[in-house]
C-alpha positions as CSV (number, residue, x, y, z in Angstrom):
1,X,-11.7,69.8,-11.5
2,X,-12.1,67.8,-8.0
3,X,-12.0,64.1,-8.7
4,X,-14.0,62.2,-6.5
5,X,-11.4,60.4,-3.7
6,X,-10.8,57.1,-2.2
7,X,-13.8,56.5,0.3
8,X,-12.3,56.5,4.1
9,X,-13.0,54.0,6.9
10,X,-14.3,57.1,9.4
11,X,-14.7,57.3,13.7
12,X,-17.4,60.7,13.9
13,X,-17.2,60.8,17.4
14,X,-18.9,62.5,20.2
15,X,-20.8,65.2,18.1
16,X,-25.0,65.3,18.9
17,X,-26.7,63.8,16.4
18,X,-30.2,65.3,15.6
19,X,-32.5,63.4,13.3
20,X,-36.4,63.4,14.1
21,X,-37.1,60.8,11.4
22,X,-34.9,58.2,13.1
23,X,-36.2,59.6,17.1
24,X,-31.7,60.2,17.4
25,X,-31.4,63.4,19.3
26,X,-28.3,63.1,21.7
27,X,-24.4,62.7,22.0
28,X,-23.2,59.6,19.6
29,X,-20.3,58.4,17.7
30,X,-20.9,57.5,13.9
31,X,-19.3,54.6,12.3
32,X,-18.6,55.1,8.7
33,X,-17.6,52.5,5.9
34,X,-18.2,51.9,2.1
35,X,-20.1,54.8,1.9
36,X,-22.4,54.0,4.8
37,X,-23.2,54.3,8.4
38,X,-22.1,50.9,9.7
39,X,-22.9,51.4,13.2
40,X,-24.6,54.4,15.7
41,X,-23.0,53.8,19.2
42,X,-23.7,56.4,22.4
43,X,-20.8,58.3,22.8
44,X,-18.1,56.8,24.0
45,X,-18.7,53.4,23.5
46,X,-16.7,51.0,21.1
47,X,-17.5,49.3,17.7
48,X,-15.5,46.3,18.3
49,X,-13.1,45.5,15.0
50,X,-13.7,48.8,13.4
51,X,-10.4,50.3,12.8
52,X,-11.0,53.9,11.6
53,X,-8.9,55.7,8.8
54,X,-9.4,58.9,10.5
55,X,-11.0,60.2,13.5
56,X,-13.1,63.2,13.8
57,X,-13.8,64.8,16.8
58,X,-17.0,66.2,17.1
59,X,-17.2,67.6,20.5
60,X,-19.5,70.9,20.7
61,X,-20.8,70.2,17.0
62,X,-24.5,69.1,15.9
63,X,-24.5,66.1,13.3
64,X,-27.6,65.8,11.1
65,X,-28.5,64.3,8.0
66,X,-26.9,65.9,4.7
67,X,-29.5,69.0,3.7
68,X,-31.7,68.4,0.3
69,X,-32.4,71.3,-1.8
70,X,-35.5,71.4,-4.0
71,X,-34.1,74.1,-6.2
72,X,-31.2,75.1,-7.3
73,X,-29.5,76.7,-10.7
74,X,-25.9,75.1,-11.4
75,X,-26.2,77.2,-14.6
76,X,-25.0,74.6,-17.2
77,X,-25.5,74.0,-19.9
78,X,-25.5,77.6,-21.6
79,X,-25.2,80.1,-18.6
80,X,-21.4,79.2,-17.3
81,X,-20.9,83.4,-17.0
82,X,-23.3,83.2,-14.6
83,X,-21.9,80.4,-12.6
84,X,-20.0,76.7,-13.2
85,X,-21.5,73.2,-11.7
86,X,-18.2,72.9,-10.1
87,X,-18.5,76.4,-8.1
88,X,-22.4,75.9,-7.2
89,X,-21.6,72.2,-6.3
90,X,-19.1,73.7,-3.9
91,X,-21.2,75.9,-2.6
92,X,-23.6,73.3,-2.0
93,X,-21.4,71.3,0.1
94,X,-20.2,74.8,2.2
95,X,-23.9,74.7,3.2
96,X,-24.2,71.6,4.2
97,X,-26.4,70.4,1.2
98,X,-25.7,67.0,0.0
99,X,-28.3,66.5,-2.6
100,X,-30.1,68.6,-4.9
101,X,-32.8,69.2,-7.4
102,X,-32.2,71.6,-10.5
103,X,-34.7,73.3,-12.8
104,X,-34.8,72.4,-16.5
105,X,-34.7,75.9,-17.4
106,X,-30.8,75.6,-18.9
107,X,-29.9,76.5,-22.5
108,X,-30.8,74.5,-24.1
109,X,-33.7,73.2,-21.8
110,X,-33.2,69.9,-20.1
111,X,-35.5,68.5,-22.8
112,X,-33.4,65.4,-24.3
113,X,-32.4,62.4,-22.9
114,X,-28.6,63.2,-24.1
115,X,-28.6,66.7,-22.1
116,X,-29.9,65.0,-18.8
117,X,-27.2,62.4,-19.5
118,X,-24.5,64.5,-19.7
119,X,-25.1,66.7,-16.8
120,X,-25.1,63.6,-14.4
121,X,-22.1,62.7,-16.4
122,X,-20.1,65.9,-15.2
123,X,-21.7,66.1,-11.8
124,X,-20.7,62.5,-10.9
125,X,-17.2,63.5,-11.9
126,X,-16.6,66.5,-9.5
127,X,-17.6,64.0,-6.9
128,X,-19.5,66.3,-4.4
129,X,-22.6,66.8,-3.7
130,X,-25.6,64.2,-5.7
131,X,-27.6,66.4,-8.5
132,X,-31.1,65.1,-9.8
133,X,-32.7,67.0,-12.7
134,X,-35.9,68.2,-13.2
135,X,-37.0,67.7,-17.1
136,X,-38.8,70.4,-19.0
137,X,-42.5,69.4,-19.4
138,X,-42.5,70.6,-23.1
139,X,-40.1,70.9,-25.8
140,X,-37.5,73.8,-25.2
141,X,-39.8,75.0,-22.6
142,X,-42.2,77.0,-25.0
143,X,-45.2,74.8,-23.8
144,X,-46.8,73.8,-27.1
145,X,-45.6,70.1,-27.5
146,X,-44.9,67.6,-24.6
147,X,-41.1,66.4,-24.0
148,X,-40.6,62.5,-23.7
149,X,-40.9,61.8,-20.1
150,X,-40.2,58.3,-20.4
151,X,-36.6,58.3,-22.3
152,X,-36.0,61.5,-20.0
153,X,-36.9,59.6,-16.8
154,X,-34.6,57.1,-18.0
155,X,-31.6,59.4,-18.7
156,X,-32.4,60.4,-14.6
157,X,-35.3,63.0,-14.5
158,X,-37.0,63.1,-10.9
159,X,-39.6,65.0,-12.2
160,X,-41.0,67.6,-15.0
161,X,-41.1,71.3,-14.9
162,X,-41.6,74.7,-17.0
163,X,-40.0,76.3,-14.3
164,X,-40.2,79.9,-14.4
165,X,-41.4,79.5,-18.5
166,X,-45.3,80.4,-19.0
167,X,-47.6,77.1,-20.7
168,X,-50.6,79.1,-22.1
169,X,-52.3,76.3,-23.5
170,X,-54.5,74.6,-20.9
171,X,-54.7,71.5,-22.8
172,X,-51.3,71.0,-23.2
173,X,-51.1,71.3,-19.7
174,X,-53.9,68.5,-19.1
175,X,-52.3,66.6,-21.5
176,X,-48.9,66.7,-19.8
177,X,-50.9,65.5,-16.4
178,X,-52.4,62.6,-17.9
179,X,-49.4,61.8,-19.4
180,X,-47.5,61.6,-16.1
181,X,-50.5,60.3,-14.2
182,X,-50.2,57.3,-16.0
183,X,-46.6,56.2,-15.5
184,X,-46.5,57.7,-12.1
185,X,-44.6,60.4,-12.5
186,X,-44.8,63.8,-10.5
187,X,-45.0,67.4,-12.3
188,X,-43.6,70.5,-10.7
189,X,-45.2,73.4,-11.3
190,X,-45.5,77.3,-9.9
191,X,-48.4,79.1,-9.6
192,X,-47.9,81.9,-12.0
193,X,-51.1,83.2,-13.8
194,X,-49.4,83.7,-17.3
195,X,-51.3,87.0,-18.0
196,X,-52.0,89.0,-14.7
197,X,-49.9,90.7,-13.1
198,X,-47.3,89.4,-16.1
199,X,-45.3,92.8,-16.2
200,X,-45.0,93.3,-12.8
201,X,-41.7,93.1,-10.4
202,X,-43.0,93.5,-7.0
203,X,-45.9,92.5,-4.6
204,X,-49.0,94.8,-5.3
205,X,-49.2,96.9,-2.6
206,X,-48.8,100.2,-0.8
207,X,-45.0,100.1,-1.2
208,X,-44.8,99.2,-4.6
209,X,-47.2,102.0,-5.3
210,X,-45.0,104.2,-3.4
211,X,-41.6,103.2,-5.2
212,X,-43.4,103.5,-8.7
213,X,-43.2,100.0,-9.5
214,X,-45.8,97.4,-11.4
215,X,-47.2,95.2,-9.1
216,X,-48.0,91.4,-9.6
217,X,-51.1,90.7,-7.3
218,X,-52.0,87.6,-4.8
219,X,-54.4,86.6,-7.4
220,X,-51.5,85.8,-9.9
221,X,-50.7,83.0,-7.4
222,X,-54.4,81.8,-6.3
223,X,-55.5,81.9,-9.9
224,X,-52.8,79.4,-11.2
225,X,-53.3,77.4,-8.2
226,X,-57.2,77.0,-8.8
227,X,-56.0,75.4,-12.3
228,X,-53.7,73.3,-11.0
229,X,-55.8,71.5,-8.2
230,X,-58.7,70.8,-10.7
231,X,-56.5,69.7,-13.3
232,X,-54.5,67.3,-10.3
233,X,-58.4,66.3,-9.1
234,X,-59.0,64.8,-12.5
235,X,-55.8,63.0,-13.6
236,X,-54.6,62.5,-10.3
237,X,-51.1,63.3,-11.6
238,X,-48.5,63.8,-8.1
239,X,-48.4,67.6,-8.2
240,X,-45.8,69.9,-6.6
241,X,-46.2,73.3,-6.0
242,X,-43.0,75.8,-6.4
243,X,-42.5,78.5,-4.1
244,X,-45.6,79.6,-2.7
245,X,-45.7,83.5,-1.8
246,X,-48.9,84.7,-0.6
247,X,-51.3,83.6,2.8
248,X,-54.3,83.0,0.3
249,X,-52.1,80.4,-1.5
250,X,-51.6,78.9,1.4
251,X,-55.0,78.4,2.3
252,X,-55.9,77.4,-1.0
253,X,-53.4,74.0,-0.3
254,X,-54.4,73.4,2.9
255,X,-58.0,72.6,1.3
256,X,-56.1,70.7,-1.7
257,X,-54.3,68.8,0.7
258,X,-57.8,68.4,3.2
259,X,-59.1,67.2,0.5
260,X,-56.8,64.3,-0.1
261,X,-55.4,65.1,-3.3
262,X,-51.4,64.2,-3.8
263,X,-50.0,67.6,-4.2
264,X,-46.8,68.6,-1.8
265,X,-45.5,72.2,-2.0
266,X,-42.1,73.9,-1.2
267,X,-41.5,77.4,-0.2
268,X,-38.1,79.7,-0.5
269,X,-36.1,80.5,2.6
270,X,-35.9,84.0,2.1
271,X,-39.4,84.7,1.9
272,X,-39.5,82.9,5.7
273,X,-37.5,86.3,6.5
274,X,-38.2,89.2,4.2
275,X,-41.0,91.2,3.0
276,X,-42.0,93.7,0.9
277,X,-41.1,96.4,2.8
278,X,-37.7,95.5,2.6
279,X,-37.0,97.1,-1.1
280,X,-37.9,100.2,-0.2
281,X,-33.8,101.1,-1.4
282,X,-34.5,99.7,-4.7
283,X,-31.6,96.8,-3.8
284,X,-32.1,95.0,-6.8
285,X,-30.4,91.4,-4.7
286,X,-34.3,91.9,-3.7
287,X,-35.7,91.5,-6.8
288,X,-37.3,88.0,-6.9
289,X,-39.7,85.5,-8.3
290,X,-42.1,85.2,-6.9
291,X,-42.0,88.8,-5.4
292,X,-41.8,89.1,-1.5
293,X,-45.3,90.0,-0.2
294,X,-46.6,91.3,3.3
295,X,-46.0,90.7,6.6
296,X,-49.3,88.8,6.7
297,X,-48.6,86.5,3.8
298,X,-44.7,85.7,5.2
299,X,-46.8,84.7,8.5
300,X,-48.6,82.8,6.9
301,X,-45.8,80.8,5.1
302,X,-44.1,80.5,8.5
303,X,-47.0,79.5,10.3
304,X,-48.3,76.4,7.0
305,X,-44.4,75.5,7.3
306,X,-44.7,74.8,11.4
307,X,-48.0,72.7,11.0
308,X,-46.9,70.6,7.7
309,X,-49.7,72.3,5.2
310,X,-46.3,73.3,3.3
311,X,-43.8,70.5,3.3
312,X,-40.3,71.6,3.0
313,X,-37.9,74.6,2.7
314,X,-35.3,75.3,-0.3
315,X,-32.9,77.5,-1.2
316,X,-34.4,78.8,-4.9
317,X,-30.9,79.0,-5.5
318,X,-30.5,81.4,-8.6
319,X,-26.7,82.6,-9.4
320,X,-27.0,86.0,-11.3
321,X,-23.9,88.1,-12.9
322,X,-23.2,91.5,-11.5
323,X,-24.3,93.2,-14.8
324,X,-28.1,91.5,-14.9
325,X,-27.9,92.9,-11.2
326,X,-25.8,96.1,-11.4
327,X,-29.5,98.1,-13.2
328,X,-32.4,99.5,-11.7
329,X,-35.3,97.0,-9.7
330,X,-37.6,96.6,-12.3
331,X,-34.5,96.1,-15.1
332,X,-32.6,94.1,-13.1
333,X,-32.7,89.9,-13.2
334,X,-34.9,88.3,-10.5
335,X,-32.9,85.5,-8.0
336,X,-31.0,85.2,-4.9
337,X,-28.1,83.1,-4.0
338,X,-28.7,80.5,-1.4
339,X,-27.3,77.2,-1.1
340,X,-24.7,78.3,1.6
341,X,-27.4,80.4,3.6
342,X,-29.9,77.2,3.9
343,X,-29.3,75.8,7.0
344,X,-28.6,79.0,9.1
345,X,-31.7,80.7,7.5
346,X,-33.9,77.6,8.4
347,X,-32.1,77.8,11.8
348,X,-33.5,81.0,12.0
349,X,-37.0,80.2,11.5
350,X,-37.2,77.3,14.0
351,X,-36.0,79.4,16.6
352,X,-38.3,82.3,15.7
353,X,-41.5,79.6,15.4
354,X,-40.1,78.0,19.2
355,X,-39.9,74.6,17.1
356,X,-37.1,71.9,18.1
357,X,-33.8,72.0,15.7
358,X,-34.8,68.3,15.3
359,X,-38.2,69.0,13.9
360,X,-37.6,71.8,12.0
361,X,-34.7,70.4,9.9
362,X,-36.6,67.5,8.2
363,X,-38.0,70.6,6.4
364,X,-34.6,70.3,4.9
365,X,-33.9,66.7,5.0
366,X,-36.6,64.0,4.9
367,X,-39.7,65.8,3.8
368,X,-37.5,67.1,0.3
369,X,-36.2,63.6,0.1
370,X,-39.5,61.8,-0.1
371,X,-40.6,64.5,-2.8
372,X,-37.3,63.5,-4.8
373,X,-38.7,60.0,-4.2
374,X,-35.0,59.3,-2.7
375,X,-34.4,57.1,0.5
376,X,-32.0,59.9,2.0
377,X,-32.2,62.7,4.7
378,X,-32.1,60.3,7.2
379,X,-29.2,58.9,9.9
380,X,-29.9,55.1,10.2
381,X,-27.9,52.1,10.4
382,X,-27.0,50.6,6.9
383,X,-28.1,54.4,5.3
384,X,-25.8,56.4,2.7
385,X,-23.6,58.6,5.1
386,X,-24.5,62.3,3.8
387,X,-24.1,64.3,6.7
388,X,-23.8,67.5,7.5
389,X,-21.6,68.4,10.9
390,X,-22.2,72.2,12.0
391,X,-21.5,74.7,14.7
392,X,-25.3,76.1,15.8
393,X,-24.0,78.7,17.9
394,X,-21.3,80.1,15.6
395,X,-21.9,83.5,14.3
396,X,-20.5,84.3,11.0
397,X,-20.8,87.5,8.7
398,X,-22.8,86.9,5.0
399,X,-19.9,88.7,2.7
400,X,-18.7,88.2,-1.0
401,X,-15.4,86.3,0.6
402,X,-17.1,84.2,2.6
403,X,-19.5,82.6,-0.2
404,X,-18.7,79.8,-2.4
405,X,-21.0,80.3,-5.1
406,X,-19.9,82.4,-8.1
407,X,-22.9,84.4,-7.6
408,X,-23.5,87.3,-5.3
409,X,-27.0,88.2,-5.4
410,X,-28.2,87.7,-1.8
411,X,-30.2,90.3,0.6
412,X,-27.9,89.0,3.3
413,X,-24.6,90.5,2.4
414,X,-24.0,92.1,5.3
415,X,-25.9,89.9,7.8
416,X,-24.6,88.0,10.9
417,X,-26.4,84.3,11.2
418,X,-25.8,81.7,13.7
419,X,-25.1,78.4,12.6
420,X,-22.0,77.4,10.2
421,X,-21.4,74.4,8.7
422,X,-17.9,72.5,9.7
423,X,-17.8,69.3,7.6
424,X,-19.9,67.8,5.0
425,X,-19.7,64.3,3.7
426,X,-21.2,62.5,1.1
427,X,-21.2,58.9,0.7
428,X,-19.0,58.8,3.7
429,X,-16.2,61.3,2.2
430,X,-15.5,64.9,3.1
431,X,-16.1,67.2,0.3
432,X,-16.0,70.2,2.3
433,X,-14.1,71.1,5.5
434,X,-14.1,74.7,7.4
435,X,-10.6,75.8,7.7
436,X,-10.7,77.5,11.3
């Protein structure tokens, strides 16, 4: 188990550091102590009394704010074959990720204030990257009777989910809304119509007509979402939105969000990339939730991304043994690995979209941050020093040796992507260096 070490006195020097949200976008040395950033200095010039433990030299390398994830499975309690904390945590920090959200869906569900507890507990002890949970909205996710969000926000909930689970009841829903409303507390939801569509495994369309398999339709998305928005205009509970899919979604938010109404909305990195088309080999790593759609609706997504209608980018990071995967599509466990394909991914899509590095990575930084409600994914003067230190130009091959996590499941195997991670720290420490 990785203990968490002494915190150094550190010189980052002469990397360019990149961060929109503090207008930093040039060559600089970064003086770290205690944790912090004690002083931002041009390249080049001195600190005066600051004697540094260690020195890194940065030349060549981008320096950014540590990556926050939205979403992502560490598997514990209940599903360790799966994966460990300690090997997702790792592969959080080989991506560059310093701070993370996981789902409540556990087993048991993150539904007590003891479970919440002790997941903090063990996280804290492997001394990498920071986790914050997401509660379950009801009582062992079977949404019939509404979990104490109080004691659980305590224990250190950011927020309340049913993840992936269906909640039939309308009411209880409401109920859980009002509840929240009223002590200020956000609910995260995903727009899955419990009934239509409920069988399927891939976007309804001409492919999955052609491969034989049951669709799940647009309107399994928009019809969830029209519930959701009325139910967030009348107890103006602070409303997330998991993973949108599909271009009518989108549209449906921008007029939630025109309206004025607090919702914010997240949306997976690998449906910035893929499609529908792309199972056409049955490769069950492409077996997802929500399904890939068409090339219309993963325009769309990157288009809402570019212009702020969707707010930030995460991983959906979902670890998944070789056996749930090893069967055919519509047998085989939905969920892709990606905490470790983050930042090159979202690379990716800023280069594709012509947008600067600088504005496109508070998608992963800031913009998840303030949704955590978390003063982090910024570099500033006196700020926690969670950085991430990367190579943009770097090529590197996506293969099962090169991937941290204990699961497997990505469409990228295979893939070249620019952009590798070198160093990350959190609270001023190292917890992951590239051996080159």
């Amino acid at each position: 188990m990785t203990k968490p070490q002494p915190v150094p006195r550190l010189l980052l020097k002469g990397g360019h550091v990149i961060d929109a949200t503090s207008s930093l976008d040039g060559l600089a040395d970064l003086y770290l102590a205690n944790g912090s950033i004690v002083a931002i200095r041009p390249a080049g010039q001195s600190f005066e009394g600051f004697q540094p433990d260690e020195v890194l030299e940065l030349a060549g390398l981008k320096v950014v704010p540590g990556l926050v994830d939205l979403s992502a499975r560490l598997r514990e309690p209940g599903f360790e074959y799966k994966a460990t904390l300690e090997s997702e945590m790792m592969a959080a920090a080989a991506g560059g990720v310093t701070r993370l959200a996981c789902p409540p869906d556990t087993d048991p569900p993150l539904d007590e204030p003891g479970l919440v507890e002790m997941l903090k507990h063990r996280a804290r002890n492997l001394g990498l990257v920071h986790v914050h949970p997401l509660g379950a909205l009801t009582l062992g996710l079977k949404g019939e009777q509404l979990t104490e969000m109080a004691e659980l926000t305590e224990a250190g909930c950011i927020g309340f989910s049913q993840s992936v689970c269906p909640l039939l009841d309308t009411q209880v829903l409401y109920r859980a809304m009002q509840y929240a409303s009223s002590f200020n507390l956000s609910v995260w939801m995903y727009a899955r119509d419990p009934w239509l569509g409920a069988s399927g495994v891939a976007h309804s369309g001409a492919m999955a007509g052609r491969l034989g398999l049951a669709g799940i339709p647009v309107a399994n998305e928009t019809l969830r979402l029209y519930t959701l928005f009325e139910l967030c205009r009348i107890t103006g509970v602070r409303l997330h939105i998991c993973r949108l899919s599909s271009a009518a979604g989108v549209e449906l938010l921008r007029q939630a969000k025109a309206e004025g109404l607090p919702i914010s909305a997240d949306v997976a990195v690998h449906h910035l990339h893929l499609t529908d088309v792309d199972i056409g080999d049955y490769n069950a790593n492409l077996r997802v939730d929500p399904p890939f759609r068409g090339q219309r609706d993963r325009q769309a997504l990157r288009d809402a991304l570019a212009d702020g209608t969707i707010d930030a980018i995460c991983s959906d990071h979902s670890p998944v043994d070789d056996d749930a995967k090893q069967l055919p599509f519509g047998e085989a466990e939905p969920g892709v690995t990606g905490l470790e394909l983050l930042l090159p991914l979202t690379l990716q899509w800023a280069a594709e979209q012509k947008l600067s590095m600088g504005d496109a990575l508070t998608r992963v930084t800031a913009k998840p941050a303030a949704i955590l409600g978390r003063n982090a994914g910024r570099i500033q003067e006196g700020g926690q020093a969670d950085l991430c230190v990367f190579a943009p130009d770097e090529p590197w091959l996506v293969t099962i040796d090169t991937l941290k996590s204990q699961g497997r499941n990505t469409p990228f195997i295979g893939r070249e992507l620019l952009g590798r991670t070198r160093t990350t720290l959190v609270e001023g420490r190292p917890v992951f260096r590239l051996n080159v």
